[in-house]
NUVOZA-587123 format. One record per residue (C-alpha): x, y negated, z negated. Coordinates in steps of 0.2 Angstrom, whole numbers. Layout:
residues N
> x:y:z
> X:Y:Z
...
This chain:
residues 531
> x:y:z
> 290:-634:-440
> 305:-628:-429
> 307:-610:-427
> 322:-608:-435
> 313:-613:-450
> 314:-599:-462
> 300:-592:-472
> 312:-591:-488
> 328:-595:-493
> 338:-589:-509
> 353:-594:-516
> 363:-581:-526
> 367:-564:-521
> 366:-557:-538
> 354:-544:-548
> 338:-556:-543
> 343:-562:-525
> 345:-543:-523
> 330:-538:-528
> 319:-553:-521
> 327:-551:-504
> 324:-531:-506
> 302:-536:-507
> 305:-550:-493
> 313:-540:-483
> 300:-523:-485
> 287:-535:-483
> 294:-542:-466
> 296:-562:-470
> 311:-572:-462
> 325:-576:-474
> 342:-576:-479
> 350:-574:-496
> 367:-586:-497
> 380:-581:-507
> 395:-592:-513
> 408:-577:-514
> 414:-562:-503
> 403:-547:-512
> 385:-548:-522
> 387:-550:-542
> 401:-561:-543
> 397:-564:-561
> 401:-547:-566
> 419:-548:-558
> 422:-562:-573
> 409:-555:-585
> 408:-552:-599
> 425:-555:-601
> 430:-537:-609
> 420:-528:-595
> 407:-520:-607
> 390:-522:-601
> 377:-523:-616
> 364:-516:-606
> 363:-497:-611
> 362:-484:-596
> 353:-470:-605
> 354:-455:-589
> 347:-442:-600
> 329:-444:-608
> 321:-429:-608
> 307:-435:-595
> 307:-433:-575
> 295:-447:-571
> 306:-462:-563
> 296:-475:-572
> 297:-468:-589
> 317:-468:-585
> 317:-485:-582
> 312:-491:-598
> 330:-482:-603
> 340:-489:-589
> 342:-507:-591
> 355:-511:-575
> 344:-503:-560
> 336:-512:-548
> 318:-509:-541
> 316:-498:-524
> 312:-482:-516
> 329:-476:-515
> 332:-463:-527
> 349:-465:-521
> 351:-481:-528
> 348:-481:-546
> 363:-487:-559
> 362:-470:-569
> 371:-462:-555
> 384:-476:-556
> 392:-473:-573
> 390:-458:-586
> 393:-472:-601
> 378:-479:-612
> 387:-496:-610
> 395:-496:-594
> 410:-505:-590
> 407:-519:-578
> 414:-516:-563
> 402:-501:-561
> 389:-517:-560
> 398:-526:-545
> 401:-509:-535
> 382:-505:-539
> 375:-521:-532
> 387:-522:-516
> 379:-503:-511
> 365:-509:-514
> 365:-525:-503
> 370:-513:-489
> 360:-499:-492
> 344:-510:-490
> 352:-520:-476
> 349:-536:-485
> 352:-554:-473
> 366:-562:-485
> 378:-573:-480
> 393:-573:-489
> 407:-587:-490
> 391:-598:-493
> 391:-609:-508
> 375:-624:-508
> 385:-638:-512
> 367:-650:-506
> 350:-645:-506
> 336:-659:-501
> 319:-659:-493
> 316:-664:-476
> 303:-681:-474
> 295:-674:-461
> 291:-657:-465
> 295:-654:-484
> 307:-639:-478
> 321:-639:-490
> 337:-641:-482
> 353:-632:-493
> 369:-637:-484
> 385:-626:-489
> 405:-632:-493
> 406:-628:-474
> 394:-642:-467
> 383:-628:-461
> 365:-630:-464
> 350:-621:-467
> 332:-625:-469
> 316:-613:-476
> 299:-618:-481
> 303:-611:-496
> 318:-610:-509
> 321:-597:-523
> 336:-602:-534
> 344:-586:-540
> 359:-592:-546
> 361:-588:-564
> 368:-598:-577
> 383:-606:-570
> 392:-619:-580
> 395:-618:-597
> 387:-625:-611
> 397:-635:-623
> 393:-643:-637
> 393:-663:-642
> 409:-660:-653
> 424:-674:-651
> 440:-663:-644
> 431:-648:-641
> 439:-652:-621
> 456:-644:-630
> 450:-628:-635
> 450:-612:-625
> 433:-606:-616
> 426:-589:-615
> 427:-589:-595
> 448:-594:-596
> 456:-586:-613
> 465:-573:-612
> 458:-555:-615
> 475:-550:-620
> 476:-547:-639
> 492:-546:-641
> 493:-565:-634
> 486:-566:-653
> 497:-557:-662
> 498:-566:-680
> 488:-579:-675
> 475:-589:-686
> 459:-590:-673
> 442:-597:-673
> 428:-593:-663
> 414:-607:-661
> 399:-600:-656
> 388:-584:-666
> 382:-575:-648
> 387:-558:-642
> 401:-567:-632
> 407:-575:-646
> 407:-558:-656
> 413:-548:-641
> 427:-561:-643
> 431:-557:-658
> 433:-538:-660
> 444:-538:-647
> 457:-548:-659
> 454:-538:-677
> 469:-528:-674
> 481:-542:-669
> 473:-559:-677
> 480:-563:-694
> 461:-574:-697
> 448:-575:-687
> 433:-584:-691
> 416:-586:-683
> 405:-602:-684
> 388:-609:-679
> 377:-619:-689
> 364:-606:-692
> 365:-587:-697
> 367:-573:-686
> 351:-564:-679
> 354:-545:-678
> 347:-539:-662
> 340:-523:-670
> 327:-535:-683
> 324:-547:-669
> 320:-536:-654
> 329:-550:-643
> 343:-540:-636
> 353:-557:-632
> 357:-556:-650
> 371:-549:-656
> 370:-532:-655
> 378:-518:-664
> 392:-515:-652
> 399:-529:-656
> 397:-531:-674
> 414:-524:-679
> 419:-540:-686
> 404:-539:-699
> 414:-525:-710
> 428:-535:-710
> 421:-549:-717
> 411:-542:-730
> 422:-529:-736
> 435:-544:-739
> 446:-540:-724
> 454:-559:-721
> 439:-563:-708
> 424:-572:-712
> 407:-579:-704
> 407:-600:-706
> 391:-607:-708
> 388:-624:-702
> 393:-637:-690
> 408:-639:-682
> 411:-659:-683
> 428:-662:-674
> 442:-652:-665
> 460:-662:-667
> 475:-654:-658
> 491:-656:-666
> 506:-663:-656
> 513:-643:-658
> 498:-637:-649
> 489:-631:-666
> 473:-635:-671
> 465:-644:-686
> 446:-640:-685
> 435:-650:-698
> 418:-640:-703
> 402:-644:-712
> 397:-631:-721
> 377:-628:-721
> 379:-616:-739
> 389:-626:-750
> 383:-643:-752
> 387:-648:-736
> 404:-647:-741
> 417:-654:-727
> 436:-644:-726
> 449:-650:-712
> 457:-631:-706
> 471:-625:-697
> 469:-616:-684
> 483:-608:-670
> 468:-605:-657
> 449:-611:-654
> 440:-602:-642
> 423:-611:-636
> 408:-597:-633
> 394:-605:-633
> 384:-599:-620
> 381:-607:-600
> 369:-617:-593
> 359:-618:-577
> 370:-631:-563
> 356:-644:-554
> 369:-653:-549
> 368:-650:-530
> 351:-655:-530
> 347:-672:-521
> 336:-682:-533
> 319:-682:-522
> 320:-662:-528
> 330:-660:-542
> 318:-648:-552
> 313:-655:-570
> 326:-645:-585
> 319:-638:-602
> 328:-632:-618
> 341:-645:-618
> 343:-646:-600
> 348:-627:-600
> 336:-622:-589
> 324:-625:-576
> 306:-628:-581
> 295:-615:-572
> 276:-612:-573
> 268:-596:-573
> 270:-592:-557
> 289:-595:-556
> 289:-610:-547
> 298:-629:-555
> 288:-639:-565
> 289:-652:-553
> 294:-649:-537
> 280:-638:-526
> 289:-625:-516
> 303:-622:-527
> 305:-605:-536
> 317:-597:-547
> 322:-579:-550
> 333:-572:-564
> 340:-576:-578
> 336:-594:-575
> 319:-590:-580
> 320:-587:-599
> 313:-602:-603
> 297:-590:-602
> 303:-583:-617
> 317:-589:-622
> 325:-581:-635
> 310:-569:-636
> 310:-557:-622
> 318:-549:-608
> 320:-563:-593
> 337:-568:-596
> 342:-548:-590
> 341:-536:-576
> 330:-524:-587
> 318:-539:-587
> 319:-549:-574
> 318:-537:-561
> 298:-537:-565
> 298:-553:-566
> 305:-554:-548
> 291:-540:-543
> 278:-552:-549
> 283:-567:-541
> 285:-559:-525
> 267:-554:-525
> 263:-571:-531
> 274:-579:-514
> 261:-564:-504
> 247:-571:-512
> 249:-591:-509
> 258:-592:-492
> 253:-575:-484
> 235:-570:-490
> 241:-555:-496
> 231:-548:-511
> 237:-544:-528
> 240:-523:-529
> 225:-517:-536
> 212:-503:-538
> 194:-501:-541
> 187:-492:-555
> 168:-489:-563
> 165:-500:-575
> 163:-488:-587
> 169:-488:-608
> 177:-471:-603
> 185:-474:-585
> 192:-490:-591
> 199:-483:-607
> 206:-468:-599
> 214:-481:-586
> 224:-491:-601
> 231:-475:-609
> 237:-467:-593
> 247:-486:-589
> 255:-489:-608
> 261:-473:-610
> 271:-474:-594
> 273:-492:-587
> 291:-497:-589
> 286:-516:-584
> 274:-519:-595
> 286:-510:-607
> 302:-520:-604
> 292:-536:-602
> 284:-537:-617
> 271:-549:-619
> 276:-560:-604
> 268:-548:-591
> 252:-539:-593
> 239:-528:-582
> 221:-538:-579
> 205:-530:-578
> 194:-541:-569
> 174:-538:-572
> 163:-539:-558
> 176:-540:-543
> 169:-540:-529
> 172:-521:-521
> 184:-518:-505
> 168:-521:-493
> 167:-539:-499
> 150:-534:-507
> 146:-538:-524
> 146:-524:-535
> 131:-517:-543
> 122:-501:-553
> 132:-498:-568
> 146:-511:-561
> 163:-507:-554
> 180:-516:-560
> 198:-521:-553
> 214:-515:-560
> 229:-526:-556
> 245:-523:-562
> 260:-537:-570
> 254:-552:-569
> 262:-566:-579
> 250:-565:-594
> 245:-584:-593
> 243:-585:-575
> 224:-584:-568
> 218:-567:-562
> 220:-570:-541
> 202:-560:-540
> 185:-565:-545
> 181:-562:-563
> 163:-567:-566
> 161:-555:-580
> 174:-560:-588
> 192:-551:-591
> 204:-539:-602
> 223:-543:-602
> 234:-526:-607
> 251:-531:-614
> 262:-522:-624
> 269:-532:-639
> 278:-534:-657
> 268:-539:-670
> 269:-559:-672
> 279:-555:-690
> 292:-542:-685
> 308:-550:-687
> 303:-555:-705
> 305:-540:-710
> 318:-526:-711
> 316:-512:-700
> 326:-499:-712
> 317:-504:-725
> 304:-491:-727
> 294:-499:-738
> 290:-516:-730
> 278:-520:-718
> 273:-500:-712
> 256:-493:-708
> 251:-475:-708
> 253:-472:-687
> 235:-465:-690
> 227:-479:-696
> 218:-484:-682
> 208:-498:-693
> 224:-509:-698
> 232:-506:-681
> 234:-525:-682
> 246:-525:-696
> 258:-515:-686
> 277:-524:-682
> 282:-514:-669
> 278:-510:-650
> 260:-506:-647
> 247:-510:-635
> 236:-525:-635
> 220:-526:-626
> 212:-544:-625
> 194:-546:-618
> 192:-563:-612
> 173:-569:-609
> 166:-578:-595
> 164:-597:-599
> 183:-598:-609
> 178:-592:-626
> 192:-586:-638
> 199:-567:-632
> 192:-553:-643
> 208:-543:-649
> 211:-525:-650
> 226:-517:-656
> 230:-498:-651
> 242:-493:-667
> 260:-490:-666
> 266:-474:-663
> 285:-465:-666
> 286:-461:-651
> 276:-473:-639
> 265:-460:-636
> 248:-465:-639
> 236:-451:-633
> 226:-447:-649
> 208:-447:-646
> 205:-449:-664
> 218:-463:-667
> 220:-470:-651
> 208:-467:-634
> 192:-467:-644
> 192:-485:-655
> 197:-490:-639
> 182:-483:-628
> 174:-492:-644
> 180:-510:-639
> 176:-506:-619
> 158:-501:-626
> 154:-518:-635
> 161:-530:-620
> 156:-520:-604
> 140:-524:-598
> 129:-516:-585
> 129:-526:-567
């Protein structure tokens, strides 16, 4: 290849082309990180459109260990830098958004990160003669890498098949200004924390405001899936119940028709009374539904495969497109891992997510190993080794049952000898829990995740007599809803995992040795085998 080939290129200087190009460039690999505006973050100099991040940025927790504190601060990228933590950004639990955009420029400069500003891919294809994608920008200038990470974000909206929906207001273009509704009868389509946001920023000026969306709301709080609405913006949930001229519509929005005086007549379905169809007048109709990922500047030969209703790209578990080798994604644009589940679609969670395929990128193209550390193969050592990671990890924490620690029996030991006596094993640390431990394993394996319990958004959490177990009881720590640790052993030859659960805990601190280090030394003792 030419030497001006880089080893990586990433599109989008946001929160994940930050952080990616913060690994690449500690780890010394060419590359450059284009981005289509002046600054890093662009997003956040639009949104959320009322400037209050949902992301909390808890400074104060009591602890001094930087990777407790993370599982608190959900804006903070990962380094070294002490200096470059969000916390010292903003005093407020949900900081306003220009904090966001400030944060990330400091940081690109701080970390001297390669970005080229004024760079927006408008093409990207795949040279025939080398495979090294070729992303061309809105200035004819062209770049070539062996490989592309797409850190773009969600960039297009994503609006619904609804016949004059074109008519209404979106969230990225109405106005913030609520006295532009003063009087004014307003629906909302869409039942998101954008939607929501939306809609407490009218209850003072409004006359009606309604919300619809086919199905019911999902509270954040019962659902553990902070992308659903979350209590700071709720407001409008009081005013609907307690009879305050607002209401929740549920069911489908089948047509928007403006009228010749620029009012609307918006006929709904109603999903709770017998499908019951009503034409209704509207003065505003404000579209927040959401965004999707843009594949429009890729050239056929390696437009990457979409997944959820073309929302997304479909990535494996290593990060890269379904279908197109070489091609990776980072972000936000990577919640189709867990989509409406966990943590990839924000900072909190993504920036693991970003750790994780960086090491995967040092570990196919740069035979670099996977992080790791010997241990004895031992009931007690390894036991004493799971404790000491769940009560501190902050990834394995805010990426809850997508990444996971790997034990790996029967490694072989940093002198390339096969280990042997009472055995030794190797610690690793986030790996995408369906991805394939990158060391031998002949003895077979343990996963460490922490996770909900399968059933915890049926139930209510402030309902004390539902779904609770004594935190003592070790023996049904199975039953538990909430976070805990899961230790799967995984037998040579692909049998089914053995499970253990370690039981929830108030305070997430599991250190019993009654309740929760010994049953767990127990489950070592039946699956560790001498060498």
């Amino acid at each position: 290849m030419p030497d001006n080939t880089l080893d990586y290129l990433v599109i989008g200087a946001g929160p994940a082309g930050l952080q990616l190009g913060y690994f690449l460039t500690r780890s010394g690999r060419s590359h450059l990180i284009l981005e289509a505006g002046p600054t890093p973050g662009m997003f956040f100099q639009t949104f959320p459109r009322h400037r209050t991040l949902i992301s909390i940025n808890k400074k104060y927790t009591g602890y001094d260990d930087p990777e407790l504190n993370l599982r608190m601060d959900w804006n903070s990228l990962l380094s070294d830098d002490p200096d470059l933590l969000f916390t010292r950004y903003s005093d407020r639990y949900f900081p306003h958004a220009d904090d966001m955009v400030r944060y990330l420029g400091d940081f690109a400069r701080a970390c001297d990160l390669p970005v080229v500003y004024d760079a927006r891919a408008v093409q990207i294809d795949r040279a025939g003669d080398t495979g090294a994608f070729q992303v061309t920008d809105q200035h004819g200038r062209t770049y070539e890498a062996r490989r592309l990470v797409v850190a773009t974000g969600v960039t297009q909206p994503n609006i619904p098949d609804i016949p004059g929906i074109e008519t209404a207001d979106g969230y990225g273009t109405a106005s913030v200004d609520p006295a532009d509704y003063i009087n004014q009868r307003v629906l909302i389509i869409g039942k998101g924390n954008s939607a929501f946001e939306t809609a407490d920023n009218l209850i003072e000026t409004a006359a009606v405001i309604h919300v619809a969306g086919p199905n019911s709301i999902r509270m954040a709080w019962r659902t553990h899936y902070v992308g659903h609405l979350r209590a700071i913006n709720n407001g409008l949930l009081d005013t609907y119940q307690l009879k305050s001229q607002n209401a929740l519509l549920d069911g489908d929005v089948k047509r928007v028709d403006q009228q010749a005086d620029g009012t609307y007549l918006v006929t709904v379905s109603f999903a709770r009374a017998n499908e019951v169809t009503k034409d209704i007048p509207y003065d505003r109709v404000i579209v927040c539904t959401g965004f999707r990922f843009d594949s429009s500047i890729f050239e056929a030969g390696c437009r990457p495969a979409l997944t959820i209703q073309d929302r997304f790209p479909a990535v494996t578990p290593a990060y890269e497109s379904a279908d197109v080798p070489d091609l990776y994604f980072a972000g936000t644009i990577t919640q189709s891992r867990d989509f409406k589940r966990g943590t990839s679609g924000f900072i909190h969670g993504f920036r693991y997510g970003v750790r994780a395929l960086h090491r995967i990128l040092e570990h196919r193209y740069h035979d670099s190993a996977w992080p790791s550390r010997e241990l004895p193969a031992t009931p007690e050592a390894l036991a004493a080794a799971v404790i000491e990671r769940v009560n501190r990890t902050s990834a394995l924490w805010q990426q809850f049952g997508l990444l996971g620690d790997v034990i790996a029996l029967d490694g072989q030991r940093s002198d390339g000898q096969r280990s042997d006596g009472q055995g030794e094993a190797r610690y690793l640390e986030e790996l995408p829990v369906d991805l394939d431990p990158p060391v031998p394993h002949d003895g077979g394996c343990f996963r460490i995740t922490l996770e909900y319990g399968p059933e915890h958004d049926q139930v209510d959490p402030f309902d004390i007599g539902v779904g609770r177990i004594r935190q003592s009881d070790a023996a049904r720590a199975a039953e538990g809803h909430y976070l805990h640790p899961v230790v799967r052993y995984y037998p040579p030859g692909g049998a089914p995992p053995v499970v253990h659960h370690i039981t929830e805990n108030l305070e997430n601190e599991w250190t019993s040795q009654e309740v929760h280090v010994e049953p767990l030394r127990v489950f070592f003792a039946r699956h560790v085998q001498p060498a």
